[in-house]
C-alpha positions in Angstrom: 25.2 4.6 21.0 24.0 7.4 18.9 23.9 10.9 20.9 19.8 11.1 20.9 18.0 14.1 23.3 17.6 12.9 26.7 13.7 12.9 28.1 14.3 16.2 29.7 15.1 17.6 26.5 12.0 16.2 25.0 10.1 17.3 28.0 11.1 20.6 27.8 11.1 21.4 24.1 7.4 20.1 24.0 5.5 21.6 26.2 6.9 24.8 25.6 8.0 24.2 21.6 9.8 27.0 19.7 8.9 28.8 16.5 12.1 26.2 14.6 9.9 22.8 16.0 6.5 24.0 14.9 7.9 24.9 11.5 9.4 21.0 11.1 6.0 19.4 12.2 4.1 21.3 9.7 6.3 21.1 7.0 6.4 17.4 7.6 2.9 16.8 8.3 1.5 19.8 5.6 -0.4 21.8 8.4 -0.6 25.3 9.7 1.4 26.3 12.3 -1.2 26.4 15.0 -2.2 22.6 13.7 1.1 21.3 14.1 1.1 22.5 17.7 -1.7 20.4 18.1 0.3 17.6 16.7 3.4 18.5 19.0 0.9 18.4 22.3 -0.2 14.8 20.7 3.6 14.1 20.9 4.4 15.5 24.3 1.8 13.2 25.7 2.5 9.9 23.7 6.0 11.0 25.4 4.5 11.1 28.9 2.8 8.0 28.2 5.9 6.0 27.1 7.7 7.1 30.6 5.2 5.7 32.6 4.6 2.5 30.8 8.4 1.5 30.9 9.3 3.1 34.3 11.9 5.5 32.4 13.6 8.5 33.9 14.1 12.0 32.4 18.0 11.0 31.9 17.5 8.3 29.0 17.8 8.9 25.4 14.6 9.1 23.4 13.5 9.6 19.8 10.3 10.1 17.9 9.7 8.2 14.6 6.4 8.9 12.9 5.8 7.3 9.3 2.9 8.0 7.2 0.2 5.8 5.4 -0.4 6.2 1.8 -3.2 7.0 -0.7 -2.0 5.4 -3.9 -3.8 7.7 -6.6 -3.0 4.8 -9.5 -1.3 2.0 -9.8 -3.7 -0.4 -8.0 -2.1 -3.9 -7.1 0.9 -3.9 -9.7 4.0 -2.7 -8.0 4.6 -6.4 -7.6 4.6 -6.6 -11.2 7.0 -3.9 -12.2 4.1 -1.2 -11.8 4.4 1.9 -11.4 2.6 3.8 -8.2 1.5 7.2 -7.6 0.7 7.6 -3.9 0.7 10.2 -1.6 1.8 10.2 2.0 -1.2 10.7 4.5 -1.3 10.9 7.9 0.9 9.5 10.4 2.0 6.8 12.9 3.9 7.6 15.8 6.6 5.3 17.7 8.3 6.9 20.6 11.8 4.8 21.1 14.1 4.6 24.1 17.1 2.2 22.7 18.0 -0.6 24.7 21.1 -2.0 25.6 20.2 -5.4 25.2 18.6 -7.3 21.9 15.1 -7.0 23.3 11.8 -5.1 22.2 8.9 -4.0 24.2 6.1 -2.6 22.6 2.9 -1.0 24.0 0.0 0.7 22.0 -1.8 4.2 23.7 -4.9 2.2 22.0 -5.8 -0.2 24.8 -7.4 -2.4 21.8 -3.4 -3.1 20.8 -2.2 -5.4 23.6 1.9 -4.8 25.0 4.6 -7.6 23.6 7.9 -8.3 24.3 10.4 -10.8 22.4 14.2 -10.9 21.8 15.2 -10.9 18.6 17.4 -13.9 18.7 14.3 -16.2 19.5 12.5 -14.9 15.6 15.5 -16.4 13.3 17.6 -19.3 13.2 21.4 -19.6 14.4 23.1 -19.5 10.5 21.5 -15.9 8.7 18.4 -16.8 6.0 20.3 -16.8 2.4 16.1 -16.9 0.8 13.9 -14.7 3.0 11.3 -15.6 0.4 11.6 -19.2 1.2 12.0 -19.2 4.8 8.9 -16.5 4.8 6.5 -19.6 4.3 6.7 -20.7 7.1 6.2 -18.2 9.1 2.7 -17.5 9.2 1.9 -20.8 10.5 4.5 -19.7 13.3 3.2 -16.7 14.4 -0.5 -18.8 14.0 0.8 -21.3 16.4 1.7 -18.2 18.9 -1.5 -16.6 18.7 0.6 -14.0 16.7 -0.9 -13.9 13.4 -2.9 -10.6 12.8 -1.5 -9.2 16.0 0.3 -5.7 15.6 4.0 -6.4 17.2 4.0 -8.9 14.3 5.0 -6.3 12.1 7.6 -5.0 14.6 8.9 -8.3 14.6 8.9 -8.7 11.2 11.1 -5.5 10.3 13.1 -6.6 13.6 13.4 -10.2 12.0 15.1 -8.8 8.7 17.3 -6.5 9.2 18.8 -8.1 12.1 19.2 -11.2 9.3 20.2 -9.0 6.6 22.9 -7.1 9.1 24.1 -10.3 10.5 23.2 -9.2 13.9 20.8 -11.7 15.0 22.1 -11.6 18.7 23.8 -7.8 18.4 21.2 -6.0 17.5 20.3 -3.1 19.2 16.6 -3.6 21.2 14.1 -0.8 21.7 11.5 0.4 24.1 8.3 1.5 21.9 5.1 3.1 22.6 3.0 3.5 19.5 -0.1 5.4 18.4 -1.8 6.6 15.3 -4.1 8.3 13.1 -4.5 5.7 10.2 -7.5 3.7 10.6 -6.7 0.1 10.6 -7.7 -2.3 7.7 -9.2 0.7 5.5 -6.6 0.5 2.8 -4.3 3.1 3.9 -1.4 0.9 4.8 -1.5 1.2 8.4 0.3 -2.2 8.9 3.4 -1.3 6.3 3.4 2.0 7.8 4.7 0.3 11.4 6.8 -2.3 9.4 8.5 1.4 7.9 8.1 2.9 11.2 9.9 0.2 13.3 12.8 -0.2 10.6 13.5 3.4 10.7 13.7 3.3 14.5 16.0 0.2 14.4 18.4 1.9 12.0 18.6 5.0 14.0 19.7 2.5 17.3 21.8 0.5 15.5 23.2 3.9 13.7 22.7 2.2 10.2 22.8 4.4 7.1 19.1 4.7 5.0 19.4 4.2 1.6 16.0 5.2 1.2 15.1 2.5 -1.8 16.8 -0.1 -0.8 15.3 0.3 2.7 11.6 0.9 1.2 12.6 -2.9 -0.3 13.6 -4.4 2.6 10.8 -3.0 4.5 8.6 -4.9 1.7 10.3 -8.4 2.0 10.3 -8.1 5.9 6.6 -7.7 5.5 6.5 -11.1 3.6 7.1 -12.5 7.4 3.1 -12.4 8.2 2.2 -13.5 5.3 1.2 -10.9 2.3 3.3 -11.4 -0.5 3.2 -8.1 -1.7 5.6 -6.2 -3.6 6.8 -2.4 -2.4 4.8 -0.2 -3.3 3.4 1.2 0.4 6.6 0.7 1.5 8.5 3.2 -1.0 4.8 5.8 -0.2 5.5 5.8 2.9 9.3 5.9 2.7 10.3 8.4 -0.2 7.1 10.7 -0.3 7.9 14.5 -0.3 5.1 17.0 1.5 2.8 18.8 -0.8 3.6 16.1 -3.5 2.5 13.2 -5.3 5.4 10.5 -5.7 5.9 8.7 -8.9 7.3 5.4 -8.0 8.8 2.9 -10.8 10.4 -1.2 -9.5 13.0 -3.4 -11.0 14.7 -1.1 -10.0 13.4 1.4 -8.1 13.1 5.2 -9.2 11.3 7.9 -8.2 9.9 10.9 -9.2 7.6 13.9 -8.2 5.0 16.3 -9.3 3.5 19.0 -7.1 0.1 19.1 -6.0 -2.7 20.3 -7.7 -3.8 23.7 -6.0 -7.6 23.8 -5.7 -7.8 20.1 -5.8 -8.5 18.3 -2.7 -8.0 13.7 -2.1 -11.2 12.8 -0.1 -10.8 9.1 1.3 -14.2 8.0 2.8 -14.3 4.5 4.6 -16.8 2.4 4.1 -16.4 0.5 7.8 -15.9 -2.4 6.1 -12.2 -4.1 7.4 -10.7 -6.0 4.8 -8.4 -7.6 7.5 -5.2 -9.3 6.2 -5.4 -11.9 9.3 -8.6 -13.3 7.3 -10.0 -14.7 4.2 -8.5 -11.2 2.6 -5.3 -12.9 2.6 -5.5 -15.7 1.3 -7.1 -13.7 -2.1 -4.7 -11.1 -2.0 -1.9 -13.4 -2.2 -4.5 -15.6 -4.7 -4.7 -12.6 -7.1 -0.9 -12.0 -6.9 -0.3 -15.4 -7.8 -3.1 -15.1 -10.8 -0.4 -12.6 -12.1 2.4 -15.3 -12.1 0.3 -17.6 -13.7 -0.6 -15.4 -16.7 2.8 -14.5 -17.2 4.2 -18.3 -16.9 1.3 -18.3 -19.1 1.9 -15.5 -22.0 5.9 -17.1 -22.0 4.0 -20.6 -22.9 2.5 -18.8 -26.2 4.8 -16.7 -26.8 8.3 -18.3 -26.2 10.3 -15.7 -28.1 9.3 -13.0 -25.7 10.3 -15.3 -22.7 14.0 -13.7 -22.2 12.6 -10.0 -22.0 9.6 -10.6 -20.2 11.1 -10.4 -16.3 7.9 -8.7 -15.1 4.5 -8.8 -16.3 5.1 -5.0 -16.9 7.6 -5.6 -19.7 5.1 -7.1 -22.0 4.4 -3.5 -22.3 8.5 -2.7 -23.3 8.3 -5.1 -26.2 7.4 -2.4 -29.0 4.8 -4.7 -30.5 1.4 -3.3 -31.3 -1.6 -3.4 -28.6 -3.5 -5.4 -31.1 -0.7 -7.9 -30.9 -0.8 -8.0 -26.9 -5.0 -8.7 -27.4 -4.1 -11.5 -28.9 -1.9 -13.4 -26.5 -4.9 -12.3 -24.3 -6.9 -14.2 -26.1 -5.0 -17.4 -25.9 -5.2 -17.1 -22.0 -7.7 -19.0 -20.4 -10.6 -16.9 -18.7 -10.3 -19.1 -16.0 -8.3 -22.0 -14.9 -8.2 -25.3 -12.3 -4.9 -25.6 -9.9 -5.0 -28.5 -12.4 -5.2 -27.5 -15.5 -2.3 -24.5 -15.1 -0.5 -27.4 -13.8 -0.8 -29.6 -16.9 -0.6 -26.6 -19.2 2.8 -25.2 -17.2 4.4 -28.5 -16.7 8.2 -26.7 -16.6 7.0 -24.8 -13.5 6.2 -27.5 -11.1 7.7 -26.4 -8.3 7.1 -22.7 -8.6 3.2 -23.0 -8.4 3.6 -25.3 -6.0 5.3 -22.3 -3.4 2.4 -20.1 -5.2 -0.1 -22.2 -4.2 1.0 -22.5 -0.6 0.3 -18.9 0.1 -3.8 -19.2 -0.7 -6.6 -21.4 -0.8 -7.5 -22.8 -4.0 -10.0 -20.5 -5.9 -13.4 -22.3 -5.9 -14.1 -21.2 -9.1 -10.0 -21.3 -10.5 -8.1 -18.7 -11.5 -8.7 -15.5 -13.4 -5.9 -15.5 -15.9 -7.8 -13.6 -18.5 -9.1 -10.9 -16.5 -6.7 -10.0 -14.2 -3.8 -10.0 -16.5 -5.7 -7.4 -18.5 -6.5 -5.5 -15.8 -2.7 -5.6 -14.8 -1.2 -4.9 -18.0 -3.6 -1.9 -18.4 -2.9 -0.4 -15.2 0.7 -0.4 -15.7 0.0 1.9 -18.6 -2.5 3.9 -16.7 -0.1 4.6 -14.1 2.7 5.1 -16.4 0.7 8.1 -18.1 -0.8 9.7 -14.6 2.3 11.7 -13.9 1.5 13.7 -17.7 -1.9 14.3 -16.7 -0.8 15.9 -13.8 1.8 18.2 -14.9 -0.4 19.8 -17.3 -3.2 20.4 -15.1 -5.6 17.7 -16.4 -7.3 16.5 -13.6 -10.5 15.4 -15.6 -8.0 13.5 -17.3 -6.2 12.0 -14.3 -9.9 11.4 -12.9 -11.0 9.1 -15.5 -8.0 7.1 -15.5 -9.3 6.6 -11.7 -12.8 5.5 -12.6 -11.0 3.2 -15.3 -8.8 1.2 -13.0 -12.1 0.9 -10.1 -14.1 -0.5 -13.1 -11.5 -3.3 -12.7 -12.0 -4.0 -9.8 -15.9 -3.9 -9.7 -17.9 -6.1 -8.4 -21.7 -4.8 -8.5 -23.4 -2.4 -10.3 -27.0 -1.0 -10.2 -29.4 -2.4 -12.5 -32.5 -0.4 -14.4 -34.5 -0.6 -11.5 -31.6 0.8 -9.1 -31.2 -2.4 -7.5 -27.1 -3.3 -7.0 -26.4 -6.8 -8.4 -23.0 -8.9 -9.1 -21.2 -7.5 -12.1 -19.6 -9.5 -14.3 -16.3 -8.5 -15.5 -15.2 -10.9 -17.8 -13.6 -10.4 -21.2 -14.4 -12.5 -23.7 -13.1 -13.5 -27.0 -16.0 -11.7 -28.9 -14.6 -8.7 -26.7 -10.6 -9.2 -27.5 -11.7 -9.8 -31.2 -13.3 -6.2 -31.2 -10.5 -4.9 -29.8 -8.0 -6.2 -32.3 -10.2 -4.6 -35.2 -10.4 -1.4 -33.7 -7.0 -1.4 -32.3 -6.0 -1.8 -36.9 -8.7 1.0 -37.8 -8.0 3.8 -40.2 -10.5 6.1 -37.8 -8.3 7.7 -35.0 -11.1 7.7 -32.3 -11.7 4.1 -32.9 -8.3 3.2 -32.4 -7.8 5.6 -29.3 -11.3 3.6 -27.8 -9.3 0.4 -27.9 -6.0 2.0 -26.2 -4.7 -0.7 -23.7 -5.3 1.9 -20.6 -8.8 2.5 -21.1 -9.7 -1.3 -21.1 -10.4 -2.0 -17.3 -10.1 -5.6 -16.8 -11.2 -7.6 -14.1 -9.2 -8.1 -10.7 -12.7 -7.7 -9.5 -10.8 -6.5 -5.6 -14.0 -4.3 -4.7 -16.8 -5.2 -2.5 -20.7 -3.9 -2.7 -19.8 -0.9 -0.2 -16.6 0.4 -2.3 -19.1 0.1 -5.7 -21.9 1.9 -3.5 -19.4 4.5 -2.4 -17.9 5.1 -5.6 -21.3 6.0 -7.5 -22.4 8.2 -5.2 -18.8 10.2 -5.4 -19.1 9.8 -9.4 -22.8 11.9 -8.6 -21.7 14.6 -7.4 -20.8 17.8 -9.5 -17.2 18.4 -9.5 -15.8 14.8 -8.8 -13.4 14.3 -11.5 -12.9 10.4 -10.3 -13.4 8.1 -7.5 -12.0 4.2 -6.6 -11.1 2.1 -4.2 -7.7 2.4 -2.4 -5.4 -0.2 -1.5 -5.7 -4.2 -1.6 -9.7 -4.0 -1.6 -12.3 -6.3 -0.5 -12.7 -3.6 2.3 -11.6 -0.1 3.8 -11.6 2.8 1.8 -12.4 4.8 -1.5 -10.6 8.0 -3.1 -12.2 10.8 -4.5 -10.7 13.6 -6.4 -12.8 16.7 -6.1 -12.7 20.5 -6.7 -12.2 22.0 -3.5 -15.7 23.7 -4.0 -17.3 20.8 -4.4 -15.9 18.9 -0.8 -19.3 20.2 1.0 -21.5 18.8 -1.5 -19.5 15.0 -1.6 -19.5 14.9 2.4 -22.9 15.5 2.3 -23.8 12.8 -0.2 -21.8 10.6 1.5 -23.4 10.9 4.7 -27.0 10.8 3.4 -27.1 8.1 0.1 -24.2 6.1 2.5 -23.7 6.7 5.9 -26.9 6.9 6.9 -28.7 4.5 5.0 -26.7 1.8 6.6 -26.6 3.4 10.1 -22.6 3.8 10.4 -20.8 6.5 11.9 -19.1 9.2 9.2 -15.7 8.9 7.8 -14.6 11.2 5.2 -11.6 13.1 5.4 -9.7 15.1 3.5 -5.9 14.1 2.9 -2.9 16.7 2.5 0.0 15.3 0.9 2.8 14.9 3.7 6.5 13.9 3.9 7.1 10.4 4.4 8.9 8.2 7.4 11.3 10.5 9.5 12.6 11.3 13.0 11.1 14.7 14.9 14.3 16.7 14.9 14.4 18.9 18.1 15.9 22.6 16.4 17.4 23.2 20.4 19.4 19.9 20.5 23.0 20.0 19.4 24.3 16.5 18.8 
């Protein structure tokens, strides 16, 4: 077993920590020193806590994991296209680990409202290892429903437990842990609380089963094992939370995975505010996240259909944009989408991909009103471009610039605006083919504004992930003097907007927010502001020599 500090050691070095462990916590967490002792007493009592819950003495072998969630600035629902992401790490989770000698896992919660579990990991896979997780991940929603599992929190425990014991081959050998968990990310508010345990808990089973991190493959593996409840999302919170670097913002590209970084603006400040509306995954919200990710594969199947010598470069809906044609070109396959589309009419249109939509259609209900080919590839294809030309923006000080690209990609996912006599009503964000044939002349014009107005990033879209609270939220940010651009964060349908503001302006938001939001609906205050931290690691204790 790996040589990890023994309680004692932990014990000691947090209640009485030393100049070296303050300086790790808040370079890791982006704090003051006299903040990250506050953090460190945090620790020292989750540590308590963890002894007393598993009847531990002070001679077994402990470790601290904490992994952070993530505020994607841009590059909204794409990284499971090929799109790029720009998140920040905020916050953190915390899982306190005593390794086991058996293949078991216990897990407890200091939040009373997180009920303990316990499983052995031979009794979540079958005897012969899973050659297609993708496959085999299916099913298992309706397992962990039949278990009264789906939606709870040790079903993302399992789920990282589940795959990398498959993907090690140690289905019976693996390693077990004793956890006790906590955390600072609000659940269901679009800060990837849930992928930030799925991170958390692989770490921790590497570090017992003294497996080397790759960090991008693991950020991959740590999406696919979170395919096992049931979102079929790509990696993008998994490689935030995995390769973000304090003080910075992380510049994540897919297929395959590279990353990059740009420092922080000074003077410039992330305020997340949450509406209090949970967009939980156990719900509805799944079944049109994985409907809207499926609405990608459609288009795509779709834009192959029209356009069949493209098909052998087009691996991603992303590398429409690697084809070197001109936009104007691109707005016309657009146009030869369907704004909207029946299960059976993409099946009569895509006859030669039978049995792919049928594993697509598995993971949602059907759409009442069909798909939203049109829109949302749009949306998609301009948000890869968006996020592709963030990182510039930020290097060179543009903030405005990086701000409107913001309010760009939340104007594709709107869903109400206020009307002339300030009432908020649905809005529709349709494109039509009046709309794409106005694009395609201005996209050809001899005037350089004109063509720059019909520039594939400036043209929103409609994934329409928002709700009425996000859109509410959003004006009122977009009010305030010295907002440079506001949107929703995450998934949608739920949880939380981003706002970046000029430090000097963070009194005068909060207070807008409060009055115009908060409490006009009577809900309790959440606006914070987030500091770019480091993403998932162990607390190192300076004193122990291994």
């Amino acid at each position: 077993m790996a040589n990890f500090p023994a309680v004692r050691s932990w014990r000691a070095a947090l209640t009485a920590p030393s100049p070296a462990l303050v300086n790790h916590v808040a370079r890791v967490r982006n704090q003051s020193p006299v903040e990250a002792r506050t953090a460190v007493h945090w620790y020292a009592t989750l540590v308590q806590r963890a002894l007393s819950v598993f009847n531990h003495g002070d001679d077994v072998p402990m470790f601290i994991v904490r992994a952070p969630g993530r505020v994607n600035l841009l590059g909204m629902h794409i990284d499971h296209r090929g799109g790029r992401v720009n998140p920040i790490a905020v916050r953190e989770l915390v899982l306190v680990c005593v390794p086991r000698a058996d293949n078991r896992i216990r897990i407890a919660n200091a939040n009373p409202s997180f009920p303990a579990d316990e499983f052995a990991v031979p009794e979540l896979l079958p005897e012969k290892k899973i050659t297609d997780w993708a496959d085999w991940t299916l099913t298992t929603p309706e397992t962990l429903r039949r278990k009264s599992l789906l939606g709870h929190w040790s079903s993302y425990v399992r789920a990282a437990a589940a795959y990398f014991a498959n993907l090690w081959g140690m289905r019976d050998s693996i390693r077990g842990l004793d956890i006790l968990g906590d955390s600072q990310l609000p659940q269901a508010a679009g800060l990837s609380s849930s992928s930030a345990l799925v991170v958390a808990a692989g770490y921790a089973l590497h570090l017992a089963n003294e497996k080397p991190i790759d960090r991008r493959a693991f950020a991959e593996g740590c999406g696919q094992a979170e395919w096992y409840v049931g979102t079929r999302g790509g990696f993008g919170d998994q490689a935030a939370i995995a390769l973000s670097k304090s003080g910075h913002v992380s510049h994540v590209d897919f297929f395959p995975m590279e990353v990059d970084w740009s420092p922080w603006q000074p003077g410039v400040s992330v305020v997340v505010c949450h509406s209090r509306v949970h967009a939980q995954k156990t719900a509805n919200a799944r079944s049109v996240f994985n409907e809207r990710v499926a609405t990608y594969v459609i288009a795509l199947l779709w834009i192959k259909k029209v356009r069949p010598q493209w098909e052998s470069r087009l691996g991603h809906l992303r590398d429409v944009l690697r084809l070197g044609v001109h936009v104007s070109e691109i707005y016309r396959v657009l146009k030869q989408l369907p704004v909207r589309a029946t299960r059976e009419q993409v099946q009569s249109s895509l006859r030669g991909a039978g049995e792919e939509l049928e594993k697509l259609f598995s993971t949602h209900e059907d759409p009442a009103e069909g798909y939203r080919v049109r829109d949302v590839c749009l949306y998609g294809l301009a948000e890869c471009e968006r996020s592709l030309i963030l990182a510039d923006f930020l290097r060179r000080g543009d903030i405005a610039g990086a701000g409107r690209l913001i309010d760009l990609s939340h104007e594709g996912d709107r869903v109400t605006v206020l009307d002339d006599s300030g009432v908020r009503v649905p809005y529709d964000s349709g494109v039509s083919d009046a709309d794409l044939d106005r694009l395609i002349e201005a996209s050809q014009s001899p005037d350089p504004e004109i063509r720059e107005a019909a520039r594939l990033a400036l043209q929103p879209g409609g994934y329409a992930a928002s709700c009425a609270e996000l859109d509410e939220i959003v004006d009122i940010a977009r009010s305030v003097d010295g907002v440079y651009g506001a949107g929703l964060i995450g998934a949608g349908l739920g949880g939380c907007v981003e706002a970046i503001v000029d430090d000097r302006a963070v009194d005068n938001l909060r207070k807008a927010l409060i009055t115009q939001y908060f409490e006009k609906h009577g809900l309790d205050p959440f606006i914070e502001v987030m500091a770019p931290v480091e993403g998932v690691c162990a607390i190192e204790l300076p004193e122990f020599q291994q």
